[in-house]
PDB file with SEQRES, HELIX, SHEET and CRYST1 records, atoms N, CA, C and O in Angstrom:
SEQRES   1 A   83  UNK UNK UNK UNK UNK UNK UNK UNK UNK UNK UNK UNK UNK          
SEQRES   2 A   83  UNK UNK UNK UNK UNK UNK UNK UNK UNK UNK UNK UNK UNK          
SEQRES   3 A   83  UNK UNK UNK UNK UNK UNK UNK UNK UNK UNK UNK UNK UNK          
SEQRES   4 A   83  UNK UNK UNK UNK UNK UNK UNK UNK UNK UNK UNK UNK UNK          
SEQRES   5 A   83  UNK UNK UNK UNK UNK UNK UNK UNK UNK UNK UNK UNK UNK          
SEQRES   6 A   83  UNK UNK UNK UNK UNK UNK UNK UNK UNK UNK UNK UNK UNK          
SEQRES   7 A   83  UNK UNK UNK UNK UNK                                          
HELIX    1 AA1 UNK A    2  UNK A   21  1                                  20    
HELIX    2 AA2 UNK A   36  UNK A   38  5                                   3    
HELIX    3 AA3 UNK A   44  UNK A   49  1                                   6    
HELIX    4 AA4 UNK A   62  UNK A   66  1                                   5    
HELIX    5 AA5 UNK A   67  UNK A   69  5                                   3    
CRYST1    1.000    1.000    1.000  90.00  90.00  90.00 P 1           1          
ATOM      1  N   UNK A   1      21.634 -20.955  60.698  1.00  0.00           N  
ATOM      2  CA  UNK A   1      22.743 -20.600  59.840  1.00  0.00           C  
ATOM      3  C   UNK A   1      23.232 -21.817  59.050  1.00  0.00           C  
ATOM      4  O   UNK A   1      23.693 -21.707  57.914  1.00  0.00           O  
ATOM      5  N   UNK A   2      23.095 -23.151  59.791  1.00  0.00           N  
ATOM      6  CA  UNK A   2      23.938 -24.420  58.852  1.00  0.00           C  
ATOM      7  C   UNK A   2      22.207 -24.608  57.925  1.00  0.00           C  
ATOM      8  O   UNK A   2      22.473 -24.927  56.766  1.00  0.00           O  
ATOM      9  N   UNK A   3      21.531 -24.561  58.012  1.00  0.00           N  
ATOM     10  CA  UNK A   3      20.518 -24.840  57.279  1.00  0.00           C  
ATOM     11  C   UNK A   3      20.813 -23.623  55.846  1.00  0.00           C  
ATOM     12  O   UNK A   3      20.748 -24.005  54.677  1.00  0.00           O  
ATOM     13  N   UNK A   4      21.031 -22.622  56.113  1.00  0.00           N  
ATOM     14  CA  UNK A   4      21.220 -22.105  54.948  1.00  0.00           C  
ATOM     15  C   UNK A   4      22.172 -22.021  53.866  1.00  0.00           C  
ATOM     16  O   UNK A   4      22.189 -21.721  52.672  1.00  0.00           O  
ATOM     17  N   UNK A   5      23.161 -22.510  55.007  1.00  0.00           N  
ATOM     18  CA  UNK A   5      23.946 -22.592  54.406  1.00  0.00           C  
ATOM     19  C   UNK A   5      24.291 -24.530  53.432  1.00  0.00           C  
ATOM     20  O   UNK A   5      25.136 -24.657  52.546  1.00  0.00           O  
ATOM     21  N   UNK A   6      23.686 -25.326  53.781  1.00  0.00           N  
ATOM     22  CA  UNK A   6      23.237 -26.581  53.525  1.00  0.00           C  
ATOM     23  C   UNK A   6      22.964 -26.336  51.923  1.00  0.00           C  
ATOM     24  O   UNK A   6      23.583 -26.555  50.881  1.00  0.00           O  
ATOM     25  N   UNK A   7      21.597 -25.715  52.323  1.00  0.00           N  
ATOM     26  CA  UNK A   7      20.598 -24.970  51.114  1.00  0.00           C  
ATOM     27  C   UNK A   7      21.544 -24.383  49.875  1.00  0.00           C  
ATOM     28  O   UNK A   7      21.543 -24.816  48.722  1.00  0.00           O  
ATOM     29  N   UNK A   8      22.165 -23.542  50.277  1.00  0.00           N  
ATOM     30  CA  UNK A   8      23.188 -22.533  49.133  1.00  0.00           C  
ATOM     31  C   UNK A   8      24.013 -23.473  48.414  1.00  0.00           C  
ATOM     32  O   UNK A   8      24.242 -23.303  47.216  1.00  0.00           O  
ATOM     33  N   UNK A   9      24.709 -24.940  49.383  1.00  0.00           N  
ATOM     34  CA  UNK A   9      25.598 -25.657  48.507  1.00  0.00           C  
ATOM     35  C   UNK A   9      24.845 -26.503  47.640  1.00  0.00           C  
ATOM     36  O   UNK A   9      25.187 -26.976  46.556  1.00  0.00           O  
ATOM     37  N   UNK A  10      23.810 -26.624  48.243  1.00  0.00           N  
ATOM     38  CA  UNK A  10      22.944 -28.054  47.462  1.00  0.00           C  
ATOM     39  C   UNK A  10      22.768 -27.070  45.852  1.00  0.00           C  
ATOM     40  O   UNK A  10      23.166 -27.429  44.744  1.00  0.00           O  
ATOM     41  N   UNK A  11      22.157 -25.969  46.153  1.00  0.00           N  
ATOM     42  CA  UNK A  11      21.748 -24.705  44.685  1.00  0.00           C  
ATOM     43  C   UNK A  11      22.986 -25.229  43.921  1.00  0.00           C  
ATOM     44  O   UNK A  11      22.938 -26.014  42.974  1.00  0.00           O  
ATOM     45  N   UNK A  12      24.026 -24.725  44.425  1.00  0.00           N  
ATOM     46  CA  UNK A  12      25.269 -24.893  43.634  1.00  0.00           C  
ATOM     47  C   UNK A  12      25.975 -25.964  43.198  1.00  0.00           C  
ATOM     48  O   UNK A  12      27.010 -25.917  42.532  1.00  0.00           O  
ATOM     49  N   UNK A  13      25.220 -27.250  43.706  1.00  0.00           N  
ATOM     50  CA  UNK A  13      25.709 -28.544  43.482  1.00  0.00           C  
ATOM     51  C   UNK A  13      24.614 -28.945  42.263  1.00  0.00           C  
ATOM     52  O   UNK A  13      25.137 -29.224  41.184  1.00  0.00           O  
ATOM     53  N   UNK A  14      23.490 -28.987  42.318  1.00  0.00           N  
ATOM     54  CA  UNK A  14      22.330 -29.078  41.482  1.00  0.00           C  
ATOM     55  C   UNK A  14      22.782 -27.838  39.922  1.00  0.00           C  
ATOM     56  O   UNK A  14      22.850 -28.238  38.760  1.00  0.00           O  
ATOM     57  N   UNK A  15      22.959 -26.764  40.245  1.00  0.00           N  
ATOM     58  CA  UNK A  15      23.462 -25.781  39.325  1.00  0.00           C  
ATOM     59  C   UNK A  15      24.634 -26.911  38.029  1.00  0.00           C  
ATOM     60  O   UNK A  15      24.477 -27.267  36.861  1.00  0.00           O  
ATOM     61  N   UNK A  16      25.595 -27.095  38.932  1.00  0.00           N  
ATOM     62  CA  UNK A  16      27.279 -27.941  38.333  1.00  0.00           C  
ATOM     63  C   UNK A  16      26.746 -29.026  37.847  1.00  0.00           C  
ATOM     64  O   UNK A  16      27.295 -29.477  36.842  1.00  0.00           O  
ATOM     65  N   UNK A  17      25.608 -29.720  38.364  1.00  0.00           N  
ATOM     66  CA  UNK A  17      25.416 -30.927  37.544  1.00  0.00           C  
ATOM     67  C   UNK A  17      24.726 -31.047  36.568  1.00  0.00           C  
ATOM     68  O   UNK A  17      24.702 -32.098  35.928  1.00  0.00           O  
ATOM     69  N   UNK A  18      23.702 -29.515  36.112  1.00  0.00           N  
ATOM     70  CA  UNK A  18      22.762 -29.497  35.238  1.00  0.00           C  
ATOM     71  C   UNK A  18      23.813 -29.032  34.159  1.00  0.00           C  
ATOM     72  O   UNK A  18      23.816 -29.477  33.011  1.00  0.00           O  
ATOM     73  N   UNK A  19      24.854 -27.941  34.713  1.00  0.00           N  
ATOM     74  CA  UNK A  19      25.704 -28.012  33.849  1.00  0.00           C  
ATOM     75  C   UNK A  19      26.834 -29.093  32.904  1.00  0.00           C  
ATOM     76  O   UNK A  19      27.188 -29.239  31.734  1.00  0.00           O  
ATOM     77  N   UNK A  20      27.003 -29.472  33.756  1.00  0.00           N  
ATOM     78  CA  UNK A  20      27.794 -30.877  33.089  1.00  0.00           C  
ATOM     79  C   UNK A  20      27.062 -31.551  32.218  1.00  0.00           C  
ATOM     80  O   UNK A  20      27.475 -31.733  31.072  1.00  0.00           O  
ATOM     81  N   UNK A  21      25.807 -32.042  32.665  1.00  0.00           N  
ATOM     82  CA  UNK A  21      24.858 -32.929  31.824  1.00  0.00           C  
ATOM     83  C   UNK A  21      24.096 -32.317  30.488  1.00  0.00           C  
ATOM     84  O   UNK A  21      23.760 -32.981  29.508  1.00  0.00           O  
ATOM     85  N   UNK A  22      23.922 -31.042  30.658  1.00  0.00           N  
ATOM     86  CA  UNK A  22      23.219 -30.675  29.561  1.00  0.00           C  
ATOM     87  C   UNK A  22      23.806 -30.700  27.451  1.00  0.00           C  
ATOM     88  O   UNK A  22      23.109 -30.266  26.533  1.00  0.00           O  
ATOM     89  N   UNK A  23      25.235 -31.349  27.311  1.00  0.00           N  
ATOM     90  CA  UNK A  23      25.185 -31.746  26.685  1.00  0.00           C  
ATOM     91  C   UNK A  23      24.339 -33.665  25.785  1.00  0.00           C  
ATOM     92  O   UNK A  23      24.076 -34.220  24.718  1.00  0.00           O  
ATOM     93  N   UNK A  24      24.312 -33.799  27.093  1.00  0.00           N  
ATOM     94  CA  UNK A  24      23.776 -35.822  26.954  1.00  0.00           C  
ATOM     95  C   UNK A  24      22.228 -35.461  27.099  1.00  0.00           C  
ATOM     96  O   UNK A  24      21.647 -35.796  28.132  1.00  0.00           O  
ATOM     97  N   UNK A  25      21.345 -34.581  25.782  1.00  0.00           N  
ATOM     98  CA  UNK A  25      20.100 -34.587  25.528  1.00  0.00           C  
ATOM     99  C   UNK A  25      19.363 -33.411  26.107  1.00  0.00           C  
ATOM    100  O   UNK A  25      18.152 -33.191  26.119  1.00  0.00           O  
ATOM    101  N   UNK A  26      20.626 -32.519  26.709  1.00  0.00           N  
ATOM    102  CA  UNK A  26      19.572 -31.231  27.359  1.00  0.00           C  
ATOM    103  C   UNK A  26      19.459 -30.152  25.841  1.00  0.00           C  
ATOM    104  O   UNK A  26      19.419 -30.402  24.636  1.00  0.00           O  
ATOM    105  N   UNK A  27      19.428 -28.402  26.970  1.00  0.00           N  
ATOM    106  CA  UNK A  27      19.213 -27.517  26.088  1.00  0.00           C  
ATOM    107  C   UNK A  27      20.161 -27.081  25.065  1.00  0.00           C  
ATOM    108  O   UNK A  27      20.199 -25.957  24.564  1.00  0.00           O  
ATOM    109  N   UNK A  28      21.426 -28.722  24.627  1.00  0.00           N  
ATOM    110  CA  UNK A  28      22.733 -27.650  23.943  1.00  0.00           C  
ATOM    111  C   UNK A  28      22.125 -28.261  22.509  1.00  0.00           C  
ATOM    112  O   UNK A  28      22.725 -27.845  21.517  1.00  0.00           O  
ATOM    113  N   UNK A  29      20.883 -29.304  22.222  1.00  0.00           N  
ATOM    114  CA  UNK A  29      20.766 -30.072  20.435  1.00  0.00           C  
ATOM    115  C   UNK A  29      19.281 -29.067  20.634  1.00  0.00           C  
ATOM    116  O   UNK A  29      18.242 -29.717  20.527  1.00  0.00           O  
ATOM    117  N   UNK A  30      19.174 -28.086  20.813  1.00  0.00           N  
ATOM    118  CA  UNK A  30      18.180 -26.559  20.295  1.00  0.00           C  
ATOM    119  C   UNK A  30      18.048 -26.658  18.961  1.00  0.00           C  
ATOM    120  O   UNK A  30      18.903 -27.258  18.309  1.00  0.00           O  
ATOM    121  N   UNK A  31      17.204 -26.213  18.502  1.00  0.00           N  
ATOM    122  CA  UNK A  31      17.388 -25.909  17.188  1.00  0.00           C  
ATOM    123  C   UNK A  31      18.107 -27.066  16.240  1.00  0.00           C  
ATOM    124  O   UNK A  31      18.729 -26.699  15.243  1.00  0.00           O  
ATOM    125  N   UNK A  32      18.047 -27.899  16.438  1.00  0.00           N  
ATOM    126  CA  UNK A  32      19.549 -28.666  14.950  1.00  0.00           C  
ATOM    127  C   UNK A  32      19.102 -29.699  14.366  1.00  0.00           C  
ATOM    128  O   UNK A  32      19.813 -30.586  13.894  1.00  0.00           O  
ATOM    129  N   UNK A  33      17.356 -29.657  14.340  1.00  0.00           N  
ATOM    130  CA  UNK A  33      16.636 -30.798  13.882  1.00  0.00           C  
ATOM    131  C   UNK A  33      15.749 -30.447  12.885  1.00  0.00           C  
ATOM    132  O   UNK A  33      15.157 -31.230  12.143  1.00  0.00           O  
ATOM    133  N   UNK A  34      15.668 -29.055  12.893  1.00  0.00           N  
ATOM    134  CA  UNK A  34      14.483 -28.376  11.676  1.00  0.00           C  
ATOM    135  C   UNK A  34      14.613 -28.622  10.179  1.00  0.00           C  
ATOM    136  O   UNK A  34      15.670 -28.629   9.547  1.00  0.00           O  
ATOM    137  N   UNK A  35      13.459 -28.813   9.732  1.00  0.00           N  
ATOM    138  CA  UNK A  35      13.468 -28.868   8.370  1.00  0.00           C  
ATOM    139  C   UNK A  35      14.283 -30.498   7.878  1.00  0.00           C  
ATOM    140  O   UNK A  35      14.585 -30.779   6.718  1.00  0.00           O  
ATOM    141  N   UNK A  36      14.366 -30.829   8.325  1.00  0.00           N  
ATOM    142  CA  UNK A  36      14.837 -32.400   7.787  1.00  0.00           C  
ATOM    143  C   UNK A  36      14.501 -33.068   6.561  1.00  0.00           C  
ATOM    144  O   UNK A  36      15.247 -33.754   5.862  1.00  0.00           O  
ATOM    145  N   UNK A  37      13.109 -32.745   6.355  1.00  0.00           N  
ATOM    146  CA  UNK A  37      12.679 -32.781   5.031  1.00  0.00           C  
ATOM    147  C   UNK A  37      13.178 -32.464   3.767  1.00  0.00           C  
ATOM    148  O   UNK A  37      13.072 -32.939   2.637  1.00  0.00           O  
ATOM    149  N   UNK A  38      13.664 -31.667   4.208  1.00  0.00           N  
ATOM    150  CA  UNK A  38      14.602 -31.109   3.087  1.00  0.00           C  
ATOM    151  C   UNK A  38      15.817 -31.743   2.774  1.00  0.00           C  
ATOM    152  O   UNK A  38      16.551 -31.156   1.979  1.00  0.00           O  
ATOM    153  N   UNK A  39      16.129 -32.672   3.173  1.00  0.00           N  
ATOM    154  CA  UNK A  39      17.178 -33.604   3.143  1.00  0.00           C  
ATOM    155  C   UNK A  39      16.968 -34.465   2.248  1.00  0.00           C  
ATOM    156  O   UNK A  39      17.962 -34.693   1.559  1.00  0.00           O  
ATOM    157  N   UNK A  40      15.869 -35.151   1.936  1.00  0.00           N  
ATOM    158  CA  UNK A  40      15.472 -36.205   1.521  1.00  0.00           C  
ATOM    159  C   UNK A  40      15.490 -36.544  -0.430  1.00  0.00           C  
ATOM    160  O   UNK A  40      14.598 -36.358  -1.258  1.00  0.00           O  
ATOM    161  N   UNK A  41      16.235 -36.831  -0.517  1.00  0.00           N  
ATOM    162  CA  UNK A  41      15.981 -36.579  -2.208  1.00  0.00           C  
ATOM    163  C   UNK A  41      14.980 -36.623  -3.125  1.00  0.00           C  
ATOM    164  O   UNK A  41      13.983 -37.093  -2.576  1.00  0.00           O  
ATOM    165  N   UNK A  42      14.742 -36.311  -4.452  1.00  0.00           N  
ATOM    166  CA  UNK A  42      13.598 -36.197  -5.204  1.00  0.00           C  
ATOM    167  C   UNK A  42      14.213 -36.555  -6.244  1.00  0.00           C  
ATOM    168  O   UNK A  42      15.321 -36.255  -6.689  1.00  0.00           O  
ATOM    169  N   UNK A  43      12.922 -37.620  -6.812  1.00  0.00           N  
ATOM    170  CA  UNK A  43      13.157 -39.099  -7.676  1.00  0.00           C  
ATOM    171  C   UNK A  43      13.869 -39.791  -7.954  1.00  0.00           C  
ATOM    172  O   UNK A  43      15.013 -39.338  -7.974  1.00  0.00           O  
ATOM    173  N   UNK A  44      13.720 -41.163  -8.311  1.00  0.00           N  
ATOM    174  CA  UNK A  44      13.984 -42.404  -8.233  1.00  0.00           C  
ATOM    175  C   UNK A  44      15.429 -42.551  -9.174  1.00  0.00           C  
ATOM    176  O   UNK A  44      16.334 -43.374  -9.038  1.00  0.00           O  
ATOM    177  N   UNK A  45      15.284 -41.372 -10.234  1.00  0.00           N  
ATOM    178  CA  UNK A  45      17.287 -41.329 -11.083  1.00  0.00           C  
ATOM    179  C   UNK A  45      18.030 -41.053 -10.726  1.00  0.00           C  
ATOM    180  O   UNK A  45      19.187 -41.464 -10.815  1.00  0.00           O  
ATOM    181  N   UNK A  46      17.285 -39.727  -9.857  1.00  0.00           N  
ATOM    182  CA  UNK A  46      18.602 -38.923  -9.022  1.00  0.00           C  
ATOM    183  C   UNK A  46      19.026 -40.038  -7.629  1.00  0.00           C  
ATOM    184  O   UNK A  46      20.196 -40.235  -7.301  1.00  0.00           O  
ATOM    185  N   UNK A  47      17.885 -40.656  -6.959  1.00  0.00           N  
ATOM    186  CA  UNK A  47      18.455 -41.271  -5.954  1.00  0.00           C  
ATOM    187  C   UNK A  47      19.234 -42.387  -6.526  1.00  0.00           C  
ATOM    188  O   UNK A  47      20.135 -42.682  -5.740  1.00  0.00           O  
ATOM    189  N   UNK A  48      19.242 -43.146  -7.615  1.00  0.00           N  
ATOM    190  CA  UNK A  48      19.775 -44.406  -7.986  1.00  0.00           C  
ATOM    191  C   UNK A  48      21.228 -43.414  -8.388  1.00  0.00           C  
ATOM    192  O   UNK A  48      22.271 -44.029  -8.166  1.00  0.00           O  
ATOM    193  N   UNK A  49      21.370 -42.345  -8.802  1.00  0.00           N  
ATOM    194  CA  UNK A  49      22.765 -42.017  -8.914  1.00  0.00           C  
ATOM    195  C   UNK A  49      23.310 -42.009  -7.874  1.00  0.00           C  
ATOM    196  O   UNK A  49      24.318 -42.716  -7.906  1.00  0.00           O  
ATOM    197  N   UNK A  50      23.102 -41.455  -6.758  1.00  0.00           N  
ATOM    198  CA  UNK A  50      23.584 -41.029  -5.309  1.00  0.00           C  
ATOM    199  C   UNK A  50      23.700 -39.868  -5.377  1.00  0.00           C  
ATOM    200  O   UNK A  50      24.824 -39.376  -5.478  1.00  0.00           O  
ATOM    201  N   UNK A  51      22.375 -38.960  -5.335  1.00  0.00           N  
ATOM    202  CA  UNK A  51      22.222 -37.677  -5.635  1.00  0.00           C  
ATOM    203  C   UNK A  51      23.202 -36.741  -6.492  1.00  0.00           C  
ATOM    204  O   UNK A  51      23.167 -35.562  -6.142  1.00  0.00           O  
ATOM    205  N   UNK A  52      24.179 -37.087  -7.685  1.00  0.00           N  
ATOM    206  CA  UNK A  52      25.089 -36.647  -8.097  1.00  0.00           C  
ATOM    207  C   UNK A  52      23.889 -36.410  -9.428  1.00  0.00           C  
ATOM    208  O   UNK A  52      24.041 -37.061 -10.462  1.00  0.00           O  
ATOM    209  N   UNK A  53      23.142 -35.788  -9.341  1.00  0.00           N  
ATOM    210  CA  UNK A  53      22.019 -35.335 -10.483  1.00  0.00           C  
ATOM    211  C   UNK A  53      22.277 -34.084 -11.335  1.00  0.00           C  
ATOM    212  O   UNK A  53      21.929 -33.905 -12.502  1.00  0.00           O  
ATOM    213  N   UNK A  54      22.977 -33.226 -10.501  1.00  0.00           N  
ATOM    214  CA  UNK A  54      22.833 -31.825 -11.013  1.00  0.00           C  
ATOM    215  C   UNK A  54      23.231 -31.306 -12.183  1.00  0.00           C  
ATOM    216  O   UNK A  54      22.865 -30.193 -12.561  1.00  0.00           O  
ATOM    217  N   UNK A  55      24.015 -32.074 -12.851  1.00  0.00           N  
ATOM    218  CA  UNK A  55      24.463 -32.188 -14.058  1.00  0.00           C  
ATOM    219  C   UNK A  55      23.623 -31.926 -15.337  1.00  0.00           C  
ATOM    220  O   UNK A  55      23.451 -31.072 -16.207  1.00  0.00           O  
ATOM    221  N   UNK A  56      23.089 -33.479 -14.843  1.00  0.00           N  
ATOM    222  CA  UNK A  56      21.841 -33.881 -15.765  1.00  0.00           C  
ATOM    223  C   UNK A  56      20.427 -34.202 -15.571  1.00  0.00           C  
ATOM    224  O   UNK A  56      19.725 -35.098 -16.039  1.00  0.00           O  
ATOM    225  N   UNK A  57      20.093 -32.867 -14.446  1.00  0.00           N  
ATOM    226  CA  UNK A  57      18.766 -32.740 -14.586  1.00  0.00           C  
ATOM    227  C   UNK A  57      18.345 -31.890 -15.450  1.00  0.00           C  
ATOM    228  O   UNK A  57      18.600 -30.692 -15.576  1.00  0.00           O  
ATOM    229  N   UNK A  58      17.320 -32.965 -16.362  1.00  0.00           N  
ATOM    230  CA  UNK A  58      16.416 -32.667 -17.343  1.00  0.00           C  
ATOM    231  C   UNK A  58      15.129 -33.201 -17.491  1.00  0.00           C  
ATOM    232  O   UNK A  58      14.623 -33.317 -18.608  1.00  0.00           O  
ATOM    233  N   UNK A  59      14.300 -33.684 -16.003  1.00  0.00           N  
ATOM    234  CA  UNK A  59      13.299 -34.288 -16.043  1.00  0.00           C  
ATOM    235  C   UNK A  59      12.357 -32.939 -15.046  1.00  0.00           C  
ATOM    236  O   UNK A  59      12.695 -31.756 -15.009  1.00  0.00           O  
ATOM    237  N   UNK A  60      11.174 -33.540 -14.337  1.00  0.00           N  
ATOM    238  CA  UNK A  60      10.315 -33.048 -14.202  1.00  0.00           C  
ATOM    239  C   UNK A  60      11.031 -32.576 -12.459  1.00  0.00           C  
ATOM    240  O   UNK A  60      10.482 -31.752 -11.728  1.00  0.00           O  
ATOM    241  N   UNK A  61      12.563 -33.461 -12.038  1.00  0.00           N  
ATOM    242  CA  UNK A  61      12.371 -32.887 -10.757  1.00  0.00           C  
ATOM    243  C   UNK A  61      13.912 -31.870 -11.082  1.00  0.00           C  
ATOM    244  O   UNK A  61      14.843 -31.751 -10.285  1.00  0.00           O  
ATOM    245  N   UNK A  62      13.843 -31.384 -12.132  1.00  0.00           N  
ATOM    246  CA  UNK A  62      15.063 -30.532 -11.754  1.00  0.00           C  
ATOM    247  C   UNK A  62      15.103 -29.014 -11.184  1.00  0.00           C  
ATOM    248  O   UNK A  62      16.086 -28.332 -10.896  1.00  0.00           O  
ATOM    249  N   UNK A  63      13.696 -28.695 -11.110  1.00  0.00           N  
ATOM    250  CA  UNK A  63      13.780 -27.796 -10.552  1.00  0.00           C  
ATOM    251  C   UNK A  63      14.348 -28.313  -8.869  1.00  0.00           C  
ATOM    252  O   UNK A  63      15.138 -27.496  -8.394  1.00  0.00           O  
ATOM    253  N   UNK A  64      14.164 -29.052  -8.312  1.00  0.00           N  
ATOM    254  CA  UNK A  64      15.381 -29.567  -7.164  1.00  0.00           C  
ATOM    255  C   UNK A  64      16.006 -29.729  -7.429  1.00  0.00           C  
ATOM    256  O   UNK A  64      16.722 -29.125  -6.629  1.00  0.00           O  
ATOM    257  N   UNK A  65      16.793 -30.277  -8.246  1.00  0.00           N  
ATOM    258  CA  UNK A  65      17.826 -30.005  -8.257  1.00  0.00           C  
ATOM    259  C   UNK A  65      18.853 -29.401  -8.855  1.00  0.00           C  
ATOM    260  O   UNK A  65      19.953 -29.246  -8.325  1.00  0.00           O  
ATOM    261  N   UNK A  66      18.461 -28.931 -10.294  1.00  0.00           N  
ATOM    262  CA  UNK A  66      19.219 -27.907 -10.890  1.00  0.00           C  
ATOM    263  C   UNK A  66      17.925 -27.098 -11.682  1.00  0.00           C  
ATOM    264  O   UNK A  66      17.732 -27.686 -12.746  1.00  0.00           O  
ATOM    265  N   UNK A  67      17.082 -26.077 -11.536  1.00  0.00           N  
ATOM    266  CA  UNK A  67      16.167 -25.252 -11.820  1.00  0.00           C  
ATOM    267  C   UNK A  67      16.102 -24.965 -13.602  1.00  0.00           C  
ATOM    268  O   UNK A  67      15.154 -24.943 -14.388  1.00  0.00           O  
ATOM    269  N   UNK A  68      18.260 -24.678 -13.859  1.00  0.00           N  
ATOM    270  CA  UNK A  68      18.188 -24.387 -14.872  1.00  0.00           C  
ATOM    271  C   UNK A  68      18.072 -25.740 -15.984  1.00  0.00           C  
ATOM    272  O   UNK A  68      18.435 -25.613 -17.153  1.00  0.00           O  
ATOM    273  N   UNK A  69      17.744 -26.505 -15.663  1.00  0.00           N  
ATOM    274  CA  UNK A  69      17.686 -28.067 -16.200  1.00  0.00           C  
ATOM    275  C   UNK A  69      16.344 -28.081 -16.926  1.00  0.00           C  
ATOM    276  O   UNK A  69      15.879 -29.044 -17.537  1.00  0.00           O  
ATOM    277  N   UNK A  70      15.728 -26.756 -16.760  1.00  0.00           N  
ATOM    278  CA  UNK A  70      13.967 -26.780 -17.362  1.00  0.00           C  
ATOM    279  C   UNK A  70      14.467 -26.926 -18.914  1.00  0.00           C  
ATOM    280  O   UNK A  70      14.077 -27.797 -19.692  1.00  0.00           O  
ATOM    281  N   UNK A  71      15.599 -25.689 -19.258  1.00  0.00           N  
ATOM    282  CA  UNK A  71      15.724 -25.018 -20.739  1.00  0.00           C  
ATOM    283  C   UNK A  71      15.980 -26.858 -21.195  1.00  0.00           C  
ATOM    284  O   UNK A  71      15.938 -26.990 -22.418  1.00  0.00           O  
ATOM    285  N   UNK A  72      16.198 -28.062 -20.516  1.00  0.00           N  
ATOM    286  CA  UNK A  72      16.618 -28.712 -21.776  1.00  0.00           C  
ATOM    287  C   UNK A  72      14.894 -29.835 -21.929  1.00  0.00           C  
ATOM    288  O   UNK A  72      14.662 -30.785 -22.678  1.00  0.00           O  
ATOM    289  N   UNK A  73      13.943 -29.122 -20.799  1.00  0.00           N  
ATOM    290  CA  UNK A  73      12.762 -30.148 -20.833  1.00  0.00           C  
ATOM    291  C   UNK A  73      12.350 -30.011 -22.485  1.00  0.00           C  
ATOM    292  O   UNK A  73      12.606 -28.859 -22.835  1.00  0.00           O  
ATOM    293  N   UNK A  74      11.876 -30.696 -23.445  1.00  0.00           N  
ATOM    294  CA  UNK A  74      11.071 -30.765 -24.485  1.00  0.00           C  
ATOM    295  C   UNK A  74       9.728 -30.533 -24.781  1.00  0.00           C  
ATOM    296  O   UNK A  74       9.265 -30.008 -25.794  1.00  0.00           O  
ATOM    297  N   UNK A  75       9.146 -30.972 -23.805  1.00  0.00           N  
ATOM    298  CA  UNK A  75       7.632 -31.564 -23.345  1.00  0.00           C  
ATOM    299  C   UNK A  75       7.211 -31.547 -22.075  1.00  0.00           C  
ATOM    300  O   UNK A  75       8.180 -31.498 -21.318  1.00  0.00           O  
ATOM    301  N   UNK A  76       5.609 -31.576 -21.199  1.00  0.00           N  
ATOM    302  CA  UNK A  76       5.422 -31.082 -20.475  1.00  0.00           C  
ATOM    303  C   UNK A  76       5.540 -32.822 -19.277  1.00  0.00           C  
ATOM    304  O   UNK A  76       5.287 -34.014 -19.453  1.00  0.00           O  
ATOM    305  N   UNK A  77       5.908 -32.222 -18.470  1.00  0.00           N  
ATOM    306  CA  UNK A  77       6.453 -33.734 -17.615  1.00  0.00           C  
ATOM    307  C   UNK A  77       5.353 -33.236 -16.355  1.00  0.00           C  
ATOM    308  O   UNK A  77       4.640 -32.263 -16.110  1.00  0.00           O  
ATOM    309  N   UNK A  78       5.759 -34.763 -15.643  1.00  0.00           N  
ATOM    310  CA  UNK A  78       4.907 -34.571 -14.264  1.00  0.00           C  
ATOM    311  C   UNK A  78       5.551 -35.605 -13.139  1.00  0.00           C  
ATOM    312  O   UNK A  78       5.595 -36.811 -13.377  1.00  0.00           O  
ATOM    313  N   UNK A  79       5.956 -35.153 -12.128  1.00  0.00           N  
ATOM    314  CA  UNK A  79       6.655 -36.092 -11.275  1.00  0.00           C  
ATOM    315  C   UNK A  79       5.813 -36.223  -9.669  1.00  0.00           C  
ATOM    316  O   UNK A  79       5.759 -35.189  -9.003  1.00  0.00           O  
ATOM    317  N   UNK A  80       5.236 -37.391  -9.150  1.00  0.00           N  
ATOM    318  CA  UNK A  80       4.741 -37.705  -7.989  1.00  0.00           C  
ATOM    319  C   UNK A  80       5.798 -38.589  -7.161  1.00  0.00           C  
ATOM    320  O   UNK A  80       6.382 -39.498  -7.752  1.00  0.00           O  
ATOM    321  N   UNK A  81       6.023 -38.366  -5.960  1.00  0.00           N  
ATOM    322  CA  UNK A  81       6.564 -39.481  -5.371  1.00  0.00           C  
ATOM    323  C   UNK A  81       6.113 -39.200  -3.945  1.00  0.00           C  
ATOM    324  O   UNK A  81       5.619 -38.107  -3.669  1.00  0.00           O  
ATOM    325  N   UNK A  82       6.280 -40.231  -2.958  1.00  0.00           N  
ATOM    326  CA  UNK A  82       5.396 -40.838  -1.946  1.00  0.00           C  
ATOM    327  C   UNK A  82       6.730 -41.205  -1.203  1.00  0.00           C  
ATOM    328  O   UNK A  82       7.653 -41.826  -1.729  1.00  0.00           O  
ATOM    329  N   UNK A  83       6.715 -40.847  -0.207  1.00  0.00           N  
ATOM    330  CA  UNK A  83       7.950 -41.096   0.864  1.00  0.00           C  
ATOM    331  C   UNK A  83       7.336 -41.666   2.024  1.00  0.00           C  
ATOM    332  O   UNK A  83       8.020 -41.961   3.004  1.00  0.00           O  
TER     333      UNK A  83                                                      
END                                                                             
């Protein structure tokens, strides 16, 4: 009987501490890391502004950042960048 009962508190002691801890790197940062990539800005004007682009995108990356920024392209552009 003390053996099982030993057993049942230890469950419930092990239980309280997984609970407590599971904010410091357990199952509560799920999900909240995806897609990060998408964070990252696109080209070298918009980043030298501090991404405050949307205004005056009219180059080859405004479709990131403002799509409707094509109507003021002139000519056919091309943008590469390497992260």
């Amino acid at each position: 009987m003390m053996k099982k009962r030993n057993s049942i508190v230890l469950v419930i002691v092990l239980i309280c501490v997984k609970v407590l801890f599971a904010g410091f790197g357990g199952i509560a940062k799920v999900g909240t890391t995806a897609a990060q990539f998408l964070k990252i800005p696109i080209g070298t004007r918009a980043m030298g502004m501090g991404s405050a682009f949307v205004s005056v995108a009219n180059d080859a990356t405004a479709l990131y950042w403002n799509p409707a920024g094509i109507a003021e392209m002139t000519g056919g552009e091309f943008s590469v960048m390497h992260m």
